[in-house]
C-alpha positions as CSV (number, residue, x, y, z in Angstrom):
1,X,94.1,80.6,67.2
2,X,90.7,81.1,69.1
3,X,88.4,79.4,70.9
4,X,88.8,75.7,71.9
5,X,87.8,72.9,68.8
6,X,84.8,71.7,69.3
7,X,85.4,68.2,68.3
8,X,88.1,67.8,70.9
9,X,85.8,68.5,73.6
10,X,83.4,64.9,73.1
11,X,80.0,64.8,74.6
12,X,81.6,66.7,78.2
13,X,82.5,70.1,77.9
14,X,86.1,69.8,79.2
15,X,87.3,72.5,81.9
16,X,90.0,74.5,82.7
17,X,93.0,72.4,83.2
18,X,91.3,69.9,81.6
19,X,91.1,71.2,78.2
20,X,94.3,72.4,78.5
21,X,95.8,69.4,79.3
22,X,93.9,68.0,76.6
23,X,95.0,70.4,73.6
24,X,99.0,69.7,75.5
25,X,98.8,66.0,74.7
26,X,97.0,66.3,70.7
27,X,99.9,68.6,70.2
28,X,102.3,66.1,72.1
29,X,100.9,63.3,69.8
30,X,101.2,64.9,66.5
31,X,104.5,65.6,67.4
32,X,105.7,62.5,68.1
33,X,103.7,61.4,65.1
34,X,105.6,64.0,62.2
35,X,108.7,63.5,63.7
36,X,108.7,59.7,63.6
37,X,107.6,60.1,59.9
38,X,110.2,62.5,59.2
39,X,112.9,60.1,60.3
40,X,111.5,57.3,58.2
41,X,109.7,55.1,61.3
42,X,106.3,53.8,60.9
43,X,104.4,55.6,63.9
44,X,101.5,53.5,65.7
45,X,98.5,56.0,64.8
46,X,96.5,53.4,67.5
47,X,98.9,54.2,70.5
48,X,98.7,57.8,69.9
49,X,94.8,57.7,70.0
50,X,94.9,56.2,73.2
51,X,97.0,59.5,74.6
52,X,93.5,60.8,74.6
53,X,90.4,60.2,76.6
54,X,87.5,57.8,74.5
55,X,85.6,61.0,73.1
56,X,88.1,62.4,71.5
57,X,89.6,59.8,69.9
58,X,88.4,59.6,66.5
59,X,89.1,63.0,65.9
60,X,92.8,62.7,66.9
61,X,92.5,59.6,64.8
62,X,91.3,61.7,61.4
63,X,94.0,64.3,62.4
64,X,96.6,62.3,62.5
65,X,95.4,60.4,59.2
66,X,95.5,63.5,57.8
67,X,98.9,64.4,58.7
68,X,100.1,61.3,57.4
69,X,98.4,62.2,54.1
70,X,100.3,65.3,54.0
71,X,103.7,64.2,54.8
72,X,103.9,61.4,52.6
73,X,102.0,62.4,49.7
74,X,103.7,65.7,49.2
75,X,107.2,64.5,47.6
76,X,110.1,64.9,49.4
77,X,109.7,64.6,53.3
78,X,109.8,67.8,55.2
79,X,113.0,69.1,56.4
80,X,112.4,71.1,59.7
81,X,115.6,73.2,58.9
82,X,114.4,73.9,55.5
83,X,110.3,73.8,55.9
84,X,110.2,74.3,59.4
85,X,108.4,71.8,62.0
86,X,106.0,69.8,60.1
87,X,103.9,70.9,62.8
88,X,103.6,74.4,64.1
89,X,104.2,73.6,68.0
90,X,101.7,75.0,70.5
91,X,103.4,77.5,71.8
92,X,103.1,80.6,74.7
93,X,102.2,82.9,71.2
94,X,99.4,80.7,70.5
95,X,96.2,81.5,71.5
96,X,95.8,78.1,74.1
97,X,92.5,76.6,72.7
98,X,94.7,75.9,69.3
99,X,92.5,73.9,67.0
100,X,89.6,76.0,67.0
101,X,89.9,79.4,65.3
102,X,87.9,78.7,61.9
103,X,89.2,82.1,60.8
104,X,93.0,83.7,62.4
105,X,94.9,85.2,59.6
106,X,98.1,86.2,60.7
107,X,101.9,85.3,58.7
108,X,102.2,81.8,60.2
109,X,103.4,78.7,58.9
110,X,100.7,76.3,57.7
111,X,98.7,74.3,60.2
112,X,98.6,70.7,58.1
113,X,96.7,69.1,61.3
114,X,93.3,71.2,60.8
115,X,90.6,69.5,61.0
116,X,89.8,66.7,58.8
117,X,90.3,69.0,55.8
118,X,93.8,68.6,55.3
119,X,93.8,66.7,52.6
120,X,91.9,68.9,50.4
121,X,93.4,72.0,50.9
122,X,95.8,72.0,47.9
123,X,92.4,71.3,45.9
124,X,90.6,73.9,48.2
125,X,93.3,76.9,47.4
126,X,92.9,76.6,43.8
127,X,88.9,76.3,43.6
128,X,88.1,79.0,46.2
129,X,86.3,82.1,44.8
130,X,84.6,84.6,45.8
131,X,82.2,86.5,43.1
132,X,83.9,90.3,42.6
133,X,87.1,89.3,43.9
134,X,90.6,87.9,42.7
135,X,92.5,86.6,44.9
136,X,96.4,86.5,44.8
137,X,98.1,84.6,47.5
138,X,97.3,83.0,50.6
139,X,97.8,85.4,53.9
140,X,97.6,83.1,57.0
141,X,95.6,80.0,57.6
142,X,93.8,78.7,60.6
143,X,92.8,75.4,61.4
144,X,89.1,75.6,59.4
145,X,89.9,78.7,57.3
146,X,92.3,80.9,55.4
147,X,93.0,84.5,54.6
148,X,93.5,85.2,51.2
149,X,95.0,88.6,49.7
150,X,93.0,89.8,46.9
151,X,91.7,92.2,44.3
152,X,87.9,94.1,44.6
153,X,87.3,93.8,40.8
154,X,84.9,96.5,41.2
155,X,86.9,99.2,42.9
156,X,90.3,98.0,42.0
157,X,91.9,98.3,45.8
158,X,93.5,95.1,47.3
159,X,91.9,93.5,50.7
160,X,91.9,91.0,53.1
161,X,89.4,87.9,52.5
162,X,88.5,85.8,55.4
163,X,86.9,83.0,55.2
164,X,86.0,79.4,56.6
165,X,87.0,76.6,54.1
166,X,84.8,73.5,55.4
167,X,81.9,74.7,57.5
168,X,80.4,71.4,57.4
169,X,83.2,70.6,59.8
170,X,82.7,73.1,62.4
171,X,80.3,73.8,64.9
172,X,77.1,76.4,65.2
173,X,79.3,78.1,67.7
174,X,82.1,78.4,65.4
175,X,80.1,80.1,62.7
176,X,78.2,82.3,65.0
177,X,81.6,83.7,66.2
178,X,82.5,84.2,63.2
179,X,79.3,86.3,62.3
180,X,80.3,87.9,65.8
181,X,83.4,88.8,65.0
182,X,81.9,90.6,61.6
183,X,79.3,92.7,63.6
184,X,82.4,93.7,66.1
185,X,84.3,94.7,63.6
186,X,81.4,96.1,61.3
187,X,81.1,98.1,64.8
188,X,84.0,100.1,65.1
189,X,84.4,102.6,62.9
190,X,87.8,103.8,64.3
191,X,90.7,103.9,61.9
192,X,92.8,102.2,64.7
193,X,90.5,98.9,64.0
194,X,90.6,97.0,60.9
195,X,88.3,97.9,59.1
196,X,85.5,95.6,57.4
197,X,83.9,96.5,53.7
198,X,81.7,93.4,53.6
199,X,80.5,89.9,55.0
200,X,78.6,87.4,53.0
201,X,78.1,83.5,52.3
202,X,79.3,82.3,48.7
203,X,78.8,78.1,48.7
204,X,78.1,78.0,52.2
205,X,81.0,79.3,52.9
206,X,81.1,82.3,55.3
207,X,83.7,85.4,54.0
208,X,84.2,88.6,55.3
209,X,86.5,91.6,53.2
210,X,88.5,93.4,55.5
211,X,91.0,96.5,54.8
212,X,94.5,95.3,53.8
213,X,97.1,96.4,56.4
214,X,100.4,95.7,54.5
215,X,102.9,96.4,57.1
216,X,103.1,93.5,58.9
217,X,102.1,92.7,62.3
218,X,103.7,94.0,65.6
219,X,104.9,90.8,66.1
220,X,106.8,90.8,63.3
221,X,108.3,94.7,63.6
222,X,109.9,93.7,67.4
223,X,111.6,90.7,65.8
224,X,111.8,89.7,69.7
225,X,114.0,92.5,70.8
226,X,113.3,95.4,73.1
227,X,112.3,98.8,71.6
228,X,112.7,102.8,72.6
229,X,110.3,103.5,75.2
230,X,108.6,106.3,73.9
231,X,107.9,103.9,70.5
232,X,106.7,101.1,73.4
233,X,104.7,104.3,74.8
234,X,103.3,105.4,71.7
235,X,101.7,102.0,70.6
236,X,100.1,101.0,73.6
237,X,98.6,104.5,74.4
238,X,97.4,104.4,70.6
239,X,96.1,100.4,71.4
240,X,94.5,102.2,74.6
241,X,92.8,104.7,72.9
242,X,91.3,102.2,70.8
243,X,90.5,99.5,73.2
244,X,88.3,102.3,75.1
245,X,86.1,102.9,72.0
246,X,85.8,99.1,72.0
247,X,85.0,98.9,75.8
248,X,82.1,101.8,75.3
249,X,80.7,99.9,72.8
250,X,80.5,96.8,74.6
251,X,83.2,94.4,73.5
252,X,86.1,93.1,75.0
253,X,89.0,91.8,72.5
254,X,90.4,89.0,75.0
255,X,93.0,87.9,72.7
256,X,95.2,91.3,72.4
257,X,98.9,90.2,71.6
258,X,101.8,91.8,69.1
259,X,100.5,88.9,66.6
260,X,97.2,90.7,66.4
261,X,98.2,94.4,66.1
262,X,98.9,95.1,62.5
263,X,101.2,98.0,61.3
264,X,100.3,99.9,58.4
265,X,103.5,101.5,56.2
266,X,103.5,104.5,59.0
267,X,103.8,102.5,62.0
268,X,100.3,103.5,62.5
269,X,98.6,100.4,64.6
270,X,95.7,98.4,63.7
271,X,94.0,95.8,66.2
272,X,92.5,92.7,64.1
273,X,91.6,89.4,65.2
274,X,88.2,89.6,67.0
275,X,87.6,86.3,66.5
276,X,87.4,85.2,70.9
277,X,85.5,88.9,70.9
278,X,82.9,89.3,73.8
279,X,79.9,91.0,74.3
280,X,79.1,92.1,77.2
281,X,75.5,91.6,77.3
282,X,73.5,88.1,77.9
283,X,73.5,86.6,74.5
284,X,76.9,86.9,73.9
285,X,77.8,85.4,77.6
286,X,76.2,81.9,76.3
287,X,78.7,81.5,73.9
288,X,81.4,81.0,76.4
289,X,80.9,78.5,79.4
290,X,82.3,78.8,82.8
291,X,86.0,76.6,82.8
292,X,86.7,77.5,78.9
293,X,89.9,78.8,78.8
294,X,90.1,81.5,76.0
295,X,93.1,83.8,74.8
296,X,97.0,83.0,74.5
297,X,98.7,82.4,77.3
298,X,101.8,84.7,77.6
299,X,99.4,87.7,78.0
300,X,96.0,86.6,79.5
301,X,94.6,87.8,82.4
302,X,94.3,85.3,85.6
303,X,91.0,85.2,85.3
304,X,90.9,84.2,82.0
305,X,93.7,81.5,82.7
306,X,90.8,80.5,85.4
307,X,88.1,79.9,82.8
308,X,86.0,82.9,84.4
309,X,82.9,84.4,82.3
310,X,83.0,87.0,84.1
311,X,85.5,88.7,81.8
312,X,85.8,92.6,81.6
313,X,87.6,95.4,80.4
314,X,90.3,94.4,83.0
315,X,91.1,91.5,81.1
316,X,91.9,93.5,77.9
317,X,94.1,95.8,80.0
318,X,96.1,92.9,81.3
319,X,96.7,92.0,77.6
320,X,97.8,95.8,77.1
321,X,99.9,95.5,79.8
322,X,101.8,92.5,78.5
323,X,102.1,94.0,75.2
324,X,103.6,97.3,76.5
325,X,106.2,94.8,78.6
326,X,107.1,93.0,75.9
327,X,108.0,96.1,73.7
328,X,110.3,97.4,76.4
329,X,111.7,94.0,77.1
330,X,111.9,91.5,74.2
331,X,109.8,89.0,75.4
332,X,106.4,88.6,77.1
333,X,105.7,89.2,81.0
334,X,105.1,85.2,81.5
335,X,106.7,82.3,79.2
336,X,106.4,78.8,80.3
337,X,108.1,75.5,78.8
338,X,104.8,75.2,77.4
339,X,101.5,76.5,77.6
340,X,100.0,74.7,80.6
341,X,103.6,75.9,82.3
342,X,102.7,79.8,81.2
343,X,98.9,79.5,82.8
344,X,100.7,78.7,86.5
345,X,102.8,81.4,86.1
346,X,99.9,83.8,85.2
347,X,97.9,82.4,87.6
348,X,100.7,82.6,90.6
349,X,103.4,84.0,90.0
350,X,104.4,88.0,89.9
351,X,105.7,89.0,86.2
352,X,109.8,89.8,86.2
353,X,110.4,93.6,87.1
354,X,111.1,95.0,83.3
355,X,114.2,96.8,84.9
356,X,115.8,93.8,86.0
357,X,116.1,93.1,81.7
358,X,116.6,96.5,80.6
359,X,118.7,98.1,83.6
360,X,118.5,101.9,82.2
361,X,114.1,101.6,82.1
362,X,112.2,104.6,83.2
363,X,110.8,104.3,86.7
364,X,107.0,105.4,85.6
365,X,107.2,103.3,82.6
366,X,107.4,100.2,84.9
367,X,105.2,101.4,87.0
368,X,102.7,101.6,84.5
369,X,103.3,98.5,83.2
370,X,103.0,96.6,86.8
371,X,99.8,98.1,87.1
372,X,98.5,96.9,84.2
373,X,99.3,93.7,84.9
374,X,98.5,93.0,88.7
375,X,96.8,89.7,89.1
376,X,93.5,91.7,91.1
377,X,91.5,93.2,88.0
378,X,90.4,96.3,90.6
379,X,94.4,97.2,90.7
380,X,94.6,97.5,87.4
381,X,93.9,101.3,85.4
382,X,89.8,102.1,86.2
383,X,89.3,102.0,82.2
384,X,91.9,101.8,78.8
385,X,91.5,105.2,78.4
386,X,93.1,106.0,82.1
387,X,96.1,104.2,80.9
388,X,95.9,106.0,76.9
389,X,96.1,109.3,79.3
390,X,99.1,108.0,81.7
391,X,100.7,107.1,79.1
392,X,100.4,110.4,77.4
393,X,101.5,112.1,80.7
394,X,105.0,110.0,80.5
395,X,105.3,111.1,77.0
396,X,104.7,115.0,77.8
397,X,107.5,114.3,80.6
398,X,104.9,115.1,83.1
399,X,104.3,113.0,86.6
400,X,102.0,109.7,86.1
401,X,99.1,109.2,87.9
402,X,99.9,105.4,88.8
403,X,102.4,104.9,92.3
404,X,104.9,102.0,92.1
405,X,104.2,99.2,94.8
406,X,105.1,100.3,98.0
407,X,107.2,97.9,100.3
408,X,104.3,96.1,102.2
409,X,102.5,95.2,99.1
410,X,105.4,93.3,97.9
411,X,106.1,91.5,101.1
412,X,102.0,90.8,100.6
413,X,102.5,89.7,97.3
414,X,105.4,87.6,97.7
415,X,103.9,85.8,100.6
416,X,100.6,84.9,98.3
417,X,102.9,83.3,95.8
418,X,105.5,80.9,98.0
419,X,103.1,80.3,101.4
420,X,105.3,77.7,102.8
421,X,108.4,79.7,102.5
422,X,106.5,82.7,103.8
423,X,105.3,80.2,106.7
424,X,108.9,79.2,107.2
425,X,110.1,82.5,106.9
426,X,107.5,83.2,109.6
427,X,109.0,80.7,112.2
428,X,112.3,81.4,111.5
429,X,111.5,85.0,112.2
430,X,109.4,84.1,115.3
431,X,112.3,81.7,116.5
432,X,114.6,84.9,116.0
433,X,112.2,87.6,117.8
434,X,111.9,85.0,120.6
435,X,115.7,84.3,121.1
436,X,116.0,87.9,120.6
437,X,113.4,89.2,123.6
438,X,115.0,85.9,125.8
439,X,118.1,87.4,125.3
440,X,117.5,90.5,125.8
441,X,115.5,89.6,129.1
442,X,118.4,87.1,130.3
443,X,120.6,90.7,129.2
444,X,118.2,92.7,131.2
445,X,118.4,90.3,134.5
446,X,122.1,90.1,134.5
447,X,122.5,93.7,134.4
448,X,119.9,93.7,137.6
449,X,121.9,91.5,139.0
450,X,125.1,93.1,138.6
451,X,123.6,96.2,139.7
452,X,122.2,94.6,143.2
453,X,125.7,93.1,143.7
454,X,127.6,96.6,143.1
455,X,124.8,98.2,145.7
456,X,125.4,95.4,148.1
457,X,129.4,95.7,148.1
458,X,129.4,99.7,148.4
459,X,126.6,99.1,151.0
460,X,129.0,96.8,152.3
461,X,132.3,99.1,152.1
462,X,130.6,101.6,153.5
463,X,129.4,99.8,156.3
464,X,133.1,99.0,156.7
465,X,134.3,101.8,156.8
466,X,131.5,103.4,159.5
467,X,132.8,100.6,161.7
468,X,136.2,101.7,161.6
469,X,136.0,105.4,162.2
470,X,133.5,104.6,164.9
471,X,136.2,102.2,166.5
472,X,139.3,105.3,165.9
473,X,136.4,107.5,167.3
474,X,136.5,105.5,170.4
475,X,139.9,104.7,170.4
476,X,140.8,108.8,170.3
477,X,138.4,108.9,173.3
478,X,139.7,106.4,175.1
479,X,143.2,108.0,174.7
480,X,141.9,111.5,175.7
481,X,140.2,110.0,178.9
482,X,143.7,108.3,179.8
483,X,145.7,111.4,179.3
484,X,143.3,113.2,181.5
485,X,143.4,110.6,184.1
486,X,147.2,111.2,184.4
487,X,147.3,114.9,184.4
């Protein structure tokens, strides 16, 4: 999903934590709310509103009115063994703003808490058309839109149609990033894009026909286990590749993620999902205030997890970064309880060492990896196509260009993440050094000490012993004197 909902936001722009916290407790509520349906109780929709702060309430109100719409009204009750949850949870997959993207069409379950749409969506599927096109089956839905599968009457091929159901219910933003996310698209004319044919309004309703990528997505392929290096190294140098004919055109992706990397029947990769796309000029920049949080948490940068405008082609590295780990290790470089659990992490905490899960891991793979996703954006590879060429270098089995992190940096590191065990690590290590130098010193004056005592006692001995030959000395004399005395 992209972007934060509008309508959960109230007069006040919520910020950072804030609207994170915020989406955390709607998904908390309709939680609670499903499953107490489910098991046959009779939830208090009022009680659940009040989870929420004053603005937001009526729309959590429709929401869950909606819910309760679908659950009861579509025969038997939903089985999460069978069905699945009757909500899709917000998870570290999810883009973190969930109820916003008018427009994500990726395999997911449906999202029945979208807007206050829900209840005319089995209506909605069965009237939508679009003149010159038939459509077959739904693709993936969003919270405000769908994509559809369907037939180009005029040229006979099959594409993707994207559109946005209920405009009425969104915001001007909303349907100006959607337009953005046409031009983007429209833009680059790279076959390792997905491609657009056409964009257009039929009922006030915006639609854009994009190539058909019938392979699934990345996501999908990894079925959350780890894969051979050289495939990790072969998709995320062709991702790079790409991602640098984005950046030189002036757009940053800031939602890369297997989910949004489509696979066509070669393996060939395909990045789609522009929909939280940046430009990096002023107009765009207005779209997205400072303290919006933007992307999915497992592979955001930590600047993005900090609501920063100020977002670059760092940020889409990062995400390149965690997409590389996660092919060579099963799961993503940061995975929280929940969402809000995942941002810390990204925000403070070092990702696991891919070697550490996969024992047998090359050394420059890691190390390329790591230096994608170091938390200072000026660590990270100068540009995508730096890391499409490292990448490359691994692959020819020559030496990479990136250097693991030395010793001190670690020590650096680790201190920045856990300052009051560094500061206790500090005393204790202080305390040690100075019992170590007293000891030493106490060591140092004993030995002085024994060393003026065994001076003393040979000074002594010798002494002594001058004494006594000086007393035989006069002793013989006085002997010789007698024994002339008597001769």
């Amino acid at each position: 999903m992209n972007g934060l909902d509008p309508t959960l936001q109230g007069d006040d722009r919520l910020q950072g934590d804030d609207a994170t916290r915020l989406v955390l407790t709607v998904d908390e509520a309709c939680r609670r709310f499903a499953h107490d349906l489910v098991e046959g109780n009779h939830p208090d929709i009022e009680a659940l509103v009040e989870m929420v702060p004053p603005p937001n309430r009526d729309t959590l109100r429709e929401r869950l009115e909606a819910l309760s719409a679908l659950l009861t009204n579509s025969g038997d009750p939903p089985s999460p063994q069978r069905d699945g949850p009757a909500i899709e949870p917000l998870d570290n997959d999810e883009t973190v703003e969930r109820f916003a993207d008018p427009t994500a069409g990726r395999s997911s379950p449906a999202h029945p808490v979208a807007s206050d749409s829900t209840k005319r969506r089995s209506q909605d599927d069965s009237s939508v058309s679009v003149p010159g096109y038939r459509i077959e089956k739904v693709l993936g839905r969003g919270g405000m839109g769908v994509v559809y599968q369907a037939v180009d009457e005029t040229l006979g091929r099959r594409v993707a149609l994207k559109m946005v159901i209920h405009p009425g219910d969104g915001s001007e933003t909303l349907l100006r990033r959607f337009k953005l996310e046409a031009q983007a698209v429209a833009e680059l004319n790279d076959p390792r894009f997905v491609q657009i044919y056409e964009y257009g309004t039929h009922h006030q309703m915006p639609f854009m026909v994009l190539e058909l990528v019938e392979g699934g997505s990345l996501e999908d392929f990894r079925q959350k286990e780890p894969q051979s290096e050289r495939f990790a190294a072969e998709i995320t140098r062709s991702l790079a590749y790409a991602m640098h004919v984005a950046h030189a055109a002036g757009l940053i992706h800031r939602d890369l993620k297997p989910q949004n990397v489509l696979l066509t029947k070669k393996l060939e990769p395909k990045i789609a999902d522009f929909g939280l796309v940046k430009r990096l000029d002023q107009e765009a920049s207005q779209m997205t205030q400072h303290g919006s949080v933007m992307g999915t948490a497992s592979y955001m940068a930590p600047e993005q997890s900090r609501g920063e405008t100020d977002i670059g082609p760092p940020a889409d590295i990062h995400a390149l970064g965690g997409i590389l780990y996660c092919l060579l290790t099963g799961r993503p470089p940061f995975l929280g309880s929940n969402v809000y659990d995942t941002i810390q992490q990204v925000r403070t905490e070092e990702p696991v060492p891919p070697s550490r899960l996969r024992p047998k891991l090359s050394n420059d793979l890691e190390t390329i990896c790591l230096k994608c996703l170091h938390k200072s954006p000026e660590k990270r590879y100068a540009s995508a196509e730096e890391l499409a060429e490292d990448l490359q270098r691994f692959l020819d089995g020559r030496p990479i260009l990136a250097r693991p992190v030395s010793l001190p940096e670690r020590a650096w590191r680790w201190t920045r993440r856990n300052p009051l065990a560094a500061t206790v690590a500090a005393l204790v290590l202080a305390i040690a050094i100075g019992a170590t130098a007293a000891s030493w010193r106490l060591a140092l004056l004993n030995q002085r000490l024994t060393l003026q005592k065994q001076t003393t006692e040979r000074a002594r001995a010798l002494a002594v012993r001058r004494q006594r030959e000086a007393e035989s000395a006069r002793g013989e004399e006085a002997r010789q004197r007698a024994a002339a005395d008597a001769a």
